[in-house]
C-alpha atoms as an extended CHARMM CRD file, in Angstrom:
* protein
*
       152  EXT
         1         1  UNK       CA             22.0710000000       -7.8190000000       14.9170000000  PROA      1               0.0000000000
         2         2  UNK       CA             18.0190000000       -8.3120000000       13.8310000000  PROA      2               0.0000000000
         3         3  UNK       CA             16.6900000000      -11.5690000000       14.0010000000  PROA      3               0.0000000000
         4         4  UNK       CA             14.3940000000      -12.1400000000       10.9790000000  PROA      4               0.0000000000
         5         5  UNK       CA             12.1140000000      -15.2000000000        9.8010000000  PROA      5               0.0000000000
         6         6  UNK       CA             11.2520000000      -14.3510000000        5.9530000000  PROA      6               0.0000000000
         7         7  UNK       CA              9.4940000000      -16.9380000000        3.7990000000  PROA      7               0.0000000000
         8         8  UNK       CA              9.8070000000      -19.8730000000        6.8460000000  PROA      8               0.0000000000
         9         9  UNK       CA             13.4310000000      -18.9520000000        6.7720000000  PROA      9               0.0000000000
        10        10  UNK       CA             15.8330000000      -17.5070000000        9.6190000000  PROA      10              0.0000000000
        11        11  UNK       CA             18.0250000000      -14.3110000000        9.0360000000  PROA      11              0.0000000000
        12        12  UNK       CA             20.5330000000      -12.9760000000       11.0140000000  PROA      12              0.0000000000
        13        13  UNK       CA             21.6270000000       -8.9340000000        9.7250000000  PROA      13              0.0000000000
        14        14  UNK       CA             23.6210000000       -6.1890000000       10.5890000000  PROA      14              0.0000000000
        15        15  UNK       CA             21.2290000000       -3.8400000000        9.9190000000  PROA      15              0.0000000000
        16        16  UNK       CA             20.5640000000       -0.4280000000       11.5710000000  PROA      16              0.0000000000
        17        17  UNK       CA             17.5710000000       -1.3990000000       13.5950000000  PROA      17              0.0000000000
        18        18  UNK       CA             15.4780000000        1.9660000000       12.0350000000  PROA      18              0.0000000000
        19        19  UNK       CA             16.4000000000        0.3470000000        8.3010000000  PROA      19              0.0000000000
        20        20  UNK       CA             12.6670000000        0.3660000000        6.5060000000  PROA      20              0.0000000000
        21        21  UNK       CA             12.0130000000       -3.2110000000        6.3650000000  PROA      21              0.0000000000
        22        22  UNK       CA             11.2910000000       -2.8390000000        2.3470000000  PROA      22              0.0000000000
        23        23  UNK       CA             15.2560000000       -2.1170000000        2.1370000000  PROA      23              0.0000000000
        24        24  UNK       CA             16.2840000000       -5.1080000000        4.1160000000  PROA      24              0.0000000000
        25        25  UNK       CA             13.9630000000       -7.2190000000        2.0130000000  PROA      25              0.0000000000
        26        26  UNK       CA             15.4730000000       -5.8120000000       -1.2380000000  PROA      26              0.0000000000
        27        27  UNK       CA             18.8040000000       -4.7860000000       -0.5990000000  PROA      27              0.0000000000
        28        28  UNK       CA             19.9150000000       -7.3320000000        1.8540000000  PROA      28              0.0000000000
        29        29  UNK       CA             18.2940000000      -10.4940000000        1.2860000000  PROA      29              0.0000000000
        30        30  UNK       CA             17.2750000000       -9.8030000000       -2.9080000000  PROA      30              0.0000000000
        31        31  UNK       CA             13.8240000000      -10.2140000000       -2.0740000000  PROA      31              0.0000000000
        32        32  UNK       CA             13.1160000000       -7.6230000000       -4.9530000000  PROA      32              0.0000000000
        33        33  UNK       CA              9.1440000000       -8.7460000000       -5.5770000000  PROA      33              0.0000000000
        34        34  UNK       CA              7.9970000000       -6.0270000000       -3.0360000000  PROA      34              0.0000000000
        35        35  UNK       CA              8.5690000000       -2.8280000000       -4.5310000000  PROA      35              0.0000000000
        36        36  UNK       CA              9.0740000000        0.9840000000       -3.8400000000  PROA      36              0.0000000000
        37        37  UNK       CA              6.7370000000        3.3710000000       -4.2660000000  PROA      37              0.0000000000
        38        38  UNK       CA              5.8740000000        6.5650000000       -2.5500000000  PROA      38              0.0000000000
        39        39  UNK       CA              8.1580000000        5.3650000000        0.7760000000  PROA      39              0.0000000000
        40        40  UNK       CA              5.5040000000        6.8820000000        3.0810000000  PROA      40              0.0000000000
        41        41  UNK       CA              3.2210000000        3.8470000000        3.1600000000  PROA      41              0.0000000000
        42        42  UNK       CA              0.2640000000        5.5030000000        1.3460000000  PROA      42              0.0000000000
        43        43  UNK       CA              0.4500000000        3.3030000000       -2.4490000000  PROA      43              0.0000000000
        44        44  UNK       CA              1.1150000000       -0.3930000000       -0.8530000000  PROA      44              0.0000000000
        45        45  UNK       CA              3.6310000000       -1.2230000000       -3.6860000000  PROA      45              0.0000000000
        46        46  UNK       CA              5.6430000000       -2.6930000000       -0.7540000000  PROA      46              0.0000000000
        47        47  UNK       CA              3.1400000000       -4.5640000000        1.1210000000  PROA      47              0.0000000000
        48        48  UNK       CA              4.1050000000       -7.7910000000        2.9700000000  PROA      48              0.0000000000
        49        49  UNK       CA              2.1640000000       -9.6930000000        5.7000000000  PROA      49              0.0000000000
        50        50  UNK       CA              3.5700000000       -9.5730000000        9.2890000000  PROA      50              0.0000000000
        51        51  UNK       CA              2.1870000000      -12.7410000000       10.7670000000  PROA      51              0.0000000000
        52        52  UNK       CA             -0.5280000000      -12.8420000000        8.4550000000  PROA      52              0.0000000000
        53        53  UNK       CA             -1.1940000000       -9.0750000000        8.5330000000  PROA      53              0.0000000000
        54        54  UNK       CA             -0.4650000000       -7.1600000000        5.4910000000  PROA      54              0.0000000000
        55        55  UNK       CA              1.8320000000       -4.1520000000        6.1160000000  PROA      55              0.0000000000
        56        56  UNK       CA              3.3800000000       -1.1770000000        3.7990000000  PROA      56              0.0000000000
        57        57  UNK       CA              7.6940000000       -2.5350000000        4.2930000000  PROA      57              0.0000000000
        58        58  UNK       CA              8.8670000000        0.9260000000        3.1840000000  PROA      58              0.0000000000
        59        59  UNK       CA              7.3800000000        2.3690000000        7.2790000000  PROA      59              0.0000000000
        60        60  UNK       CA              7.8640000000       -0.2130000000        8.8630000000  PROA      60              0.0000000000
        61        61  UNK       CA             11.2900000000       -0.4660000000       10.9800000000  PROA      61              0.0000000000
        62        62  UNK       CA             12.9510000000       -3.6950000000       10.4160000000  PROA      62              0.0000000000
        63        63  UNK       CA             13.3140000000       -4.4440000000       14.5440000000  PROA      63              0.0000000000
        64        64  UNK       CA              9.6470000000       -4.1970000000       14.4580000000  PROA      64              0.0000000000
        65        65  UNK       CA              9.3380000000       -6.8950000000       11.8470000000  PROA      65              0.0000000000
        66        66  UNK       CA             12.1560000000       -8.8390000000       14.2610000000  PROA      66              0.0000000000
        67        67  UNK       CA              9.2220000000      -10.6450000000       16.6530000000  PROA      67              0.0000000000
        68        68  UNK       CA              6.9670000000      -12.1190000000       13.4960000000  PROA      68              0.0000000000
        69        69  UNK       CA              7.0440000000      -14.1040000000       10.4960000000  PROA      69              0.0000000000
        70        70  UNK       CA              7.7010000000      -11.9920000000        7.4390000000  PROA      70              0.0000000000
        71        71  UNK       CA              5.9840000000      -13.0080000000        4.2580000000  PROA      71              0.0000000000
        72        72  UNK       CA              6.8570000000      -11.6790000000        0.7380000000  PROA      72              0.0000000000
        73        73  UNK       CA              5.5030000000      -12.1630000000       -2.4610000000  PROA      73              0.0000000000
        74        74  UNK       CA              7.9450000000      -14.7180000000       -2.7670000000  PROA      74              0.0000000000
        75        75  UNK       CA              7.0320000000      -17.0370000000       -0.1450000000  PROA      75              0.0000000000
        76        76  UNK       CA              3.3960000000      -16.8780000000       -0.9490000000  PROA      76              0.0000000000
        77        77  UNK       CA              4.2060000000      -19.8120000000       -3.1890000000  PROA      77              0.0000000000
        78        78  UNK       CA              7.1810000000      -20.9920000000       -5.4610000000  PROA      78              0.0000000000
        79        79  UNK       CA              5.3690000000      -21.7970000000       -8.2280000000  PROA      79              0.0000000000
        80        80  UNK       CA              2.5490000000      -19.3130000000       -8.5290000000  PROA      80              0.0000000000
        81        81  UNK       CA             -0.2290000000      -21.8010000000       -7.4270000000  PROA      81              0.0000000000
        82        82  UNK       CA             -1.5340000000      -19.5540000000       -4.5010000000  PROA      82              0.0000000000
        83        83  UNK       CA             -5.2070000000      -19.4170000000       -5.7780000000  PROA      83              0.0000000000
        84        84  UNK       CA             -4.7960000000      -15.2490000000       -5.4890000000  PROA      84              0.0000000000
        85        85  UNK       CA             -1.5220000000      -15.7540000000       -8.0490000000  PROA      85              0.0000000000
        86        86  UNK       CA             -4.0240000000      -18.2290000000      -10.1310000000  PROA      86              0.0000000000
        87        87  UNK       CA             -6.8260000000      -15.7210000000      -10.4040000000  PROA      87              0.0000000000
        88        88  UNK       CA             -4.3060000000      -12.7730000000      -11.1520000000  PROA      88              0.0000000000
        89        89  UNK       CA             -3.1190000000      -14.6960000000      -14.0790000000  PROA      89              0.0000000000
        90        90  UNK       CA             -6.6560000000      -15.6560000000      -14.7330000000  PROA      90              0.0000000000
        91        91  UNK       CA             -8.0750000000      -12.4010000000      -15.1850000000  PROA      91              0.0000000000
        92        92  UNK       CA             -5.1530000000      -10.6950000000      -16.3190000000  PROA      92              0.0000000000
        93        93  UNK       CA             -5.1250000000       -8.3000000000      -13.7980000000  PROA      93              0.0000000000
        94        94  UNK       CA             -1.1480000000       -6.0810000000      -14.3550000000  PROA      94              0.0000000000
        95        95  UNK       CA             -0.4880000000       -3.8450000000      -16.8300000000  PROA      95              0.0000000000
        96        96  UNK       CA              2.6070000000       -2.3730000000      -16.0890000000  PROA      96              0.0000000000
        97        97  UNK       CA              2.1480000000       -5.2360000000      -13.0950000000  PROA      97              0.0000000000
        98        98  UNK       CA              4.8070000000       -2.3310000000      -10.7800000000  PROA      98              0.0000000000
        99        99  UNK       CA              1.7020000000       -2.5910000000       -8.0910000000  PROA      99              0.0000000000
       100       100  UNK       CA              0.4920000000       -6.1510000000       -8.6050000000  PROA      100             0.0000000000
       101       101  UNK       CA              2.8010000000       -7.7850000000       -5.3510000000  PROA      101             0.0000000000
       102       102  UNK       CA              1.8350000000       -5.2590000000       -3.0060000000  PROA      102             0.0000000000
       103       103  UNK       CA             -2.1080000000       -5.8630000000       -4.4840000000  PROA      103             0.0000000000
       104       104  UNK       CA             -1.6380000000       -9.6060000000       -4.1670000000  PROA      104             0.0000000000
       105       105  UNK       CA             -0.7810000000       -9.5230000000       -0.9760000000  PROA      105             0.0000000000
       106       106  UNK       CA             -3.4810000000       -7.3060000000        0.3590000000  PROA      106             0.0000000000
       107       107  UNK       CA             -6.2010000000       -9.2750000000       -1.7010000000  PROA      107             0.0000000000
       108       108  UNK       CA             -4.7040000000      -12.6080000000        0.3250000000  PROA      108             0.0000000000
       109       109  UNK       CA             -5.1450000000      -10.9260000000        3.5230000000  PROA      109             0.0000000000
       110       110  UNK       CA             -8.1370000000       -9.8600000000        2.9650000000  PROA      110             0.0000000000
       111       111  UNK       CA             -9.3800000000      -13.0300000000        1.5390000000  PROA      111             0.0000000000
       112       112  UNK       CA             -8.1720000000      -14.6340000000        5.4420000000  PROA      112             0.0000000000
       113       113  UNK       CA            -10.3030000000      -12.2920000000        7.0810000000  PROA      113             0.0000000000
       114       114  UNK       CA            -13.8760000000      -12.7420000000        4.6630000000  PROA      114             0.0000000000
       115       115  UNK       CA            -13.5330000000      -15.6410000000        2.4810000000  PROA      115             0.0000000000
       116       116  UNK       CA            -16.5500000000      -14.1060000000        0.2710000000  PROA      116             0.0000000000
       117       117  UNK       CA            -16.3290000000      -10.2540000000        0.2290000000  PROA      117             0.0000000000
       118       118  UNK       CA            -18.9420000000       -8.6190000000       -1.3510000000  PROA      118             0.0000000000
       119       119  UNK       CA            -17.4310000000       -5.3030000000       -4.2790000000  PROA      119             0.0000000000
       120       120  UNK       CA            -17.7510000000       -3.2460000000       -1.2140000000  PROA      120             0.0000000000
       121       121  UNK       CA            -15.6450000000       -5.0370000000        1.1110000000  PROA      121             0.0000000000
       122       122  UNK       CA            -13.1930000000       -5.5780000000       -1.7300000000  PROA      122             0.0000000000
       123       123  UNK       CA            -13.2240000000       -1.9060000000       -2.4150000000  PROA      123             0.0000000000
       124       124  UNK       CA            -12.8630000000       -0.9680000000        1.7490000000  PROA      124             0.0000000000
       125       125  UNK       CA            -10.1140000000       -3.5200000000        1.8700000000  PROA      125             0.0000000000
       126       126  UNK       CA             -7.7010000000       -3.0120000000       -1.2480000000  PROA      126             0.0000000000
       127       127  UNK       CA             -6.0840000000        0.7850000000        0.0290000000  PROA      127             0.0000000000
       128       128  UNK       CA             -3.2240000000        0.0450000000       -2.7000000000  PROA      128             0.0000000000
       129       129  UNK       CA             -2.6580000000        2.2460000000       -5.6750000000  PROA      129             0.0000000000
       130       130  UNK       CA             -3.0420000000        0.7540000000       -9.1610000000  PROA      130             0.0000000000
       131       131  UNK       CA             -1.7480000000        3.4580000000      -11.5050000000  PROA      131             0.0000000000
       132       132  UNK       CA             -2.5750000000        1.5670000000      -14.3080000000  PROA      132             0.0000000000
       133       133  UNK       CA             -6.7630000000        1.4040000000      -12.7480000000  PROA      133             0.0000000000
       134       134  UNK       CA             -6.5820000000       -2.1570000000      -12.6980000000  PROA      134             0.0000000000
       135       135  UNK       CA             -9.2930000000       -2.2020000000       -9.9340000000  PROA      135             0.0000000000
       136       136  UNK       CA            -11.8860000000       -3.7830000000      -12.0650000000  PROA      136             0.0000000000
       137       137  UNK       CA             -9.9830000000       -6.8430000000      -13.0650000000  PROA      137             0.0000000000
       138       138  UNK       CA             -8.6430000000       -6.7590000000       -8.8510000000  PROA      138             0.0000000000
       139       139  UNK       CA            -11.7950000000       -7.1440000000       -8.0000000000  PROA      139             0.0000000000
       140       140  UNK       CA            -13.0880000000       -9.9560000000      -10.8700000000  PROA      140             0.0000000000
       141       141  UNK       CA             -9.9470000000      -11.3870000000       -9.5960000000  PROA      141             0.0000000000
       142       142  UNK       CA            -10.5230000000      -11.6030000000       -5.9350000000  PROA      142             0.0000000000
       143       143  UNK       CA            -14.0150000000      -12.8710000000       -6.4490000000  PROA      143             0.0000000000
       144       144  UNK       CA            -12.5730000000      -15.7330000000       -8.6200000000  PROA      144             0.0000000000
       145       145  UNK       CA             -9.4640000000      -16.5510000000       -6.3110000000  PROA      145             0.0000000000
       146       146  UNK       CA            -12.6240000000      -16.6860000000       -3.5750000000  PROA      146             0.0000000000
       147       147  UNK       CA            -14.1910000000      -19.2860000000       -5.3310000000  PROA      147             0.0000000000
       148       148  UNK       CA            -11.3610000000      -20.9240000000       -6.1650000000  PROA      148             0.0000000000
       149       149  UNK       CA            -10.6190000000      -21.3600000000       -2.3760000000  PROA      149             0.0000000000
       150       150  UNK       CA            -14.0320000000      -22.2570000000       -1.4300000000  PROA      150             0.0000000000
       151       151  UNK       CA            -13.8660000000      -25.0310000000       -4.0270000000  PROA      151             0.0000000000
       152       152  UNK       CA            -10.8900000000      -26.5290000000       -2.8500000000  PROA      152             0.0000000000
């Protein structure tokens, strides 16, 4: 049995302890907001925060995922108020939108670590793959969501 706490809530599965965390998240608990990608961790479709860290789900073994708190897309908010969510809306960042949880949740991570990051520490910081080259709007939409956060 893993022990999981998702979105401030406790799971207990039956789950080979090697199971990529992505597929518990999906398949188990119908968390389907992170997504699949490439499944070698190189895209960050599937990126969730591991106490606050942002992680690629689809390499990372669910029993190492068993000793923090697991964030999805989902739990960043339940009404799309997170000021990240705001500014994505904002600036109309997706177009086919396939990448945009994964890039949400790096561009909150990154916004923990440097509340005011310049284009090049946006550009260092957001590894994920847009398909679509949505990287423009990203950025215009991390430097809004920044401001948002600093007004608040």
């Amino acid at each position: 049995m893993i022990r999981l706490r998702i979105n401030g809530q406790d799971h207990e599965l039956d789950v080979d302890p090697a199971t990529p965390l992505l597929w518990v998240l999906r398949d188990n608990l119908n968390l389907t907001g992170t997504k699949y990608g490439c499944g070698i961790g190189q895209c960050g479709a599937c990126t969730v925060h591991l106490n606050g860290q942002p992680v690629r789900a689809c390499s990372t073994p669910v029993s190492q995922a068993s000793s923090f708190e697991v964030v999805t897309i989902e739990g960043l908010s339940k009404d799309r108020s997170h000021p990240v969510q705001q500014a994505w809306i904002a600036e109309d960042v997706p177009q086919c939108g396939y990448c945009q949880s994964g890039q949400i949740m790096a561009a909150v991570s990154l916004l923990k670590r440097n509340a005011r990051p310049s284009d090049a520490d946006i550009d260092a910081a957001m590894t994920n793959i847009c398909r679509c080259g949505t990287y423009t709007r990203i950025r215009a939409a991390i430097h809004k969501a920044a401001a948002m956060m600093g007004d608040a």
